[in-house]
Residue, then its C-alpha position, 0 to 999 in steps of 0.5 A: x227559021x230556027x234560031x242559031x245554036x251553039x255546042x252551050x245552047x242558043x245564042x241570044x241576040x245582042x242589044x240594039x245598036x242604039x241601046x249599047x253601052x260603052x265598056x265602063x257600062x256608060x249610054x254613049x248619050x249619056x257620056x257626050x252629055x256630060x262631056x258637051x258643057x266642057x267641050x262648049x267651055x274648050x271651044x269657046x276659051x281654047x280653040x276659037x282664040x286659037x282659030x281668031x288670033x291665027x285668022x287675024x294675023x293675016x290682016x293689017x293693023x286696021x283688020x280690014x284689009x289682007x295682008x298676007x304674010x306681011x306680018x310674019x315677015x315683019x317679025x323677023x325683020x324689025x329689029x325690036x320683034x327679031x331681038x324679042x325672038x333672040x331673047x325668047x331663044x337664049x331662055x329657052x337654053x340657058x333658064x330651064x338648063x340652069x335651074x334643073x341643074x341647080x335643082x338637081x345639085x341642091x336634091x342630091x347634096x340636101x338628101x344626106x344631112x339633117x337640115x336638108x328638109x330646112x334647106x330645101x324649104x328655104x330653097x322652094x320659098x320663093x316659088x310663093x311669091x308671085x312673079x310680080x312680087x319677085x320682079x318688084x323684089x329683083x328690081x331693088x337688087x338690082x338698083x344702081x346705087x350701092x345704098x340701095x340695091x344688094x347686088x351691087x353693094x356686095x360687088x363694091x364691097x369685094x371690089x374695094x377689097x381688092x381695088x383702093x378706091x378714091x380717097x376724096x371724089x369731087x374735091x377741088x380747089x375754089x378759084x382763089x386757091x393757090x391750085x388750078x385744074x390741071x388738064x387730066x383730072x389733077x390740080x397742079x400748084x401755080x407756082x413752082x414751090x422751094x423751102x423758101x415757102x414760108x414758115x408755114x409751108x405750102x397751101x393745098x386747100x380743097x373744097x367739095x368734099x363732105x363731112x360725112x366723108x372725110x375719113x374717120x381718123x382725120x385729125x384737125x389740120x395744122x400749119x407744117x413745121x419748117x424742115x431743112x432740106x424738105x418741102x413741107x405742106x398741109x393738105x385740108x379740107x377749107x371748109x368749116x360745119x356752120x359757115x365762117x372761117x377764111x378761106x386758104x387759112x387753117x382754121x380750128x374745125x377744119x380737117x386734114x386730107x389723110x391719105x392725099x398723094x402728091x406729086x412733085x413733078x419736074x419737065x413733066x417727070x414724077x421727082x417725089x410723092x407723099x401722102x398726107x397725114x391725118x392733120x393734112x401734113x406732108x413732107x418732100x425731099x429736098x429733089x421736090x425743089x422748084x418743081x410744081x406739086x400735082x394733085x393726081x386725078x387718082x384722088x379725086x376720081x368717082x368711086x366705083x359703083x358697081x356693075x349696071x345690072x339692068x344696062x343693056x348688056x347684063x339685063x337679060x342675065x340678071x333677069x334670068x338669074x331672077x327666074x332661076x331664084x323663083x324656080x330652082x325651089x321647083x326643080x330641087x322638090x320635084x327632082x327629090x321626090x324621083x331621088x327618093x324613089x331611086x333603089x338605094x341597092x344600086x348605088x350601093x353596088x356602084x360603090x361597092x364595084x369601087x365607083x367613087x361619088x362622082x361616077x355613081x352620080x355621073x353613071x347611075x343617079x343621072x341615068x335612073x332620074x332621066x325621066x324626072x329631069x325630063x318633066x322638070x325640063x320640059x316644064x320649065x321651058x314651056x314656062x319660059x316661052x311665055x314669060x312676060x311679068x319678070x322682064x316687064x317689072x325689072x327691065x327700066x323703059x331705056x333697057x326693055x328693048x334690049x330685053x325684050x321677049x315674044x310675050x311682052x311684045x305680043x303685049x306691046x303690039x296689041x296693047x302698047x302705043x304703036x298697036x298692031x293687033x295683026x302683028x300681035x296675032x302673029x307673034x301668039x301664033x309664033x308662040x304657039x308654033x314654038x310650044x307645039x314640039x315641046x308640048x308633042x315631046x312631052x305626050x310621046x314620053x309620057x305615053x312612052x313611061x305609061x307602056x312600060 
């Protein structure tokens, strides 16, 4: 039979189908080799922990026995997993949002003045610092007392500020004192007080305050001179440095109470109020006579001390606030680099039409770095879903319920006191459900930017 021809000539025959090359001009055998090691490497790393943990997440706490679908019920029906699901679903919409959005705040604002370099790399600097380190960090700022952590330092500052705290917390009289509790707080005087007091005045001696804390300017308390037709007094602190001294008597080291309110108070009426001085002296007029003078708890209440940011309330968000502190530096550089990309004639021709900065970021700078805050989104939000080292450090044992998230519960089941390796499983394979749509979003954008 004579061979096929052409109008060029003969055809030839093709190479067998054993001997074809793929289109790089690679042997299929060669490149599956090559390939084997790495997908031997995916399997036993990727998905035979997928295929195990969605396996063993139909079995009981022991793993010999079927359960079903008892677990995954579990999960939304104990309060501490359902609370972790809860958690996990108000960072995934308030930590990524935030963060990209101060991200692209700082980028836009940085891109104009000289320091902006400088600024953005202050800004990216904590992203070095491994989430360890930042919850360790976070947890002293986050520290109660105001000594110690810098929250709440600032918050006490601006709140006194604004709000006179507490002249002398804790203060009291000793039971020997001419004073007694008076029911709310205060401390009333025994006895109704007149001019006829004494030459030296009425006593209002306190103890219980320290002598760091007396205020700066308090002077050595004196006996009050007598006055015509007023109630006079001296308020001071009946304590002396080193021992000694005799109690409900003025001695020579010992302070005035500056600043100390007092009330007369009649048929349980407010008749006059003073305060006293810096050597603890006070003056009433004469309508103070025979009533009983009351110390107001107001002098004596505890001094504020902040906000409990790791209570029950406020843990997660200050938590988040910790997060978005780490990855804002993230955001910002990423977001930049698809500034600096975005056609500078564009903006000009917004402005030039008489759009104002507002309208050209709102309508032309958003809408061109759409594909870029889409990549710092997604990223984020696929990074919180699996947060644990953050909550685990920073919340304290009485708060980590009420901080909980699925990745420290996938700990706490697998690995904690109470393990459930069957209830563990089922909490990886809900993470897995939840990062699918996220991670499906995100191949369909990227195939979708490749076409065009």
């Amino acid at each position: 039979m004579a061979a096929p021809t052409t109008a060029g000539g003969p055809v030839r025959p093709g190479p067998p189908a054993a001997k074809r090359k793929s289109l790089t001009g690679t042997r299929m055998t060669i490149a599956a080799g090559f390939l084997l090691p790495a997908l031997a490497l995916l399997g036993a790393l990727v998905v035979y922990p997928i295929g195990y943990s969605v396996y063993r997440s139909f079995f009981d706490r022991s793993g010999s026995g079927f359960a079903g679908f008892d677990n995954y019920m579990e999960m939304f029906t104990d309060d501490t997993i359902f609370t972790a699901v809860r958690n996990n679903a108000v960072w995934v919409l308030v930590a990524p949002a935030v963060a990209t959005a101060l991200g692209l705040i700082f980028a836009v604002l940085t891109e104009r003045v000289r320091w902006g370099t400088a600024f953005k790399l202050i800004v990216f600097m904590p992203m070095a610092i491994s989430m360890l380190a930042a919850g360790i960090i976070f947890r002293l700022v986050y520290e109660q007392d105001p000594e110690r952590g810098v929250a709440n330092a600032v918050w006490v500052g601006v709140h006194d500020t604004f709000a006179e705290s507490a002249g002398f917390p804790r203060a009291r009289p000793l039971p020997a004192h001419p004073l007694k509790a008076g029911g709310d707080g205060s401390y009333v005087t025994k006895e109704p007080v007149s001019a006829a007091s004494g030459a030296s005045g009425v006593s209002l001696p306190l103890v219980g305050v320290a002598p760091a804390k007396m205020p700066s300017d308090a002077r050595p308390a004196r006996k009050a001179a007598p006055a015509e037709g007023r109630i006079t007094g001296t308020a001071w602190l009946d304590f002396t440095r080193g021992g000694g001294g005799s109690p409900n008597v003025i001695d020579a080291q010992e302070l005035g109470l500056k600043g100390l309110e007092i009330e007369a108070v009649r048929d349980g009426e407010v008749v006059a109020s003073a305060r006293a001085g810096a050597d603890g002296v006070f003056s009433l007029p004469a309508s103070a006579e025979g009533a009983v003078l009351r110390l107001p708890a107001e002098n004596f209440r505890e001094p504020y001390n902040g906000v409990n940011w790791l209570g029950p309330t406020l843990v997660t968000p200050a938590i988040i606030g910790s997060y978005v502190w780490m990855w804002a530096g993230f955001a910002m550089v990423l977001i930049a680099a698809g500034l600096a990309s975005v056609p500078r004639e564009l903006l000009e021709a917004a402005r030039i039409d008489g759009a104002n900065e507002w309208q050209v970021f709102r309508r032309v700078t958003v809408p061109l770095l759409a594909p870029v805050l889409a990549v710092v989104l997604v990223t984020l939000m696929i990074n919180v879903l699996k947060i644990f080292d953050l909550v685990y450090i920073i919340a304290p044992g009485s708060a980590q319920d009420d901080a909980n998230v699925l990745a420290l519960q996938l700990y706490r089941s697998s690995f904690g006191t109470d393990t459930h390796l069957g209830v563990g499983s089922a909490i990886a394979v809900l993470l897995l459900v939840l990062v699918i749509p996220v991670m499906l979003f995100n191949i369909r954008r990227m195939r979708r930017e490749g076409r065009r």
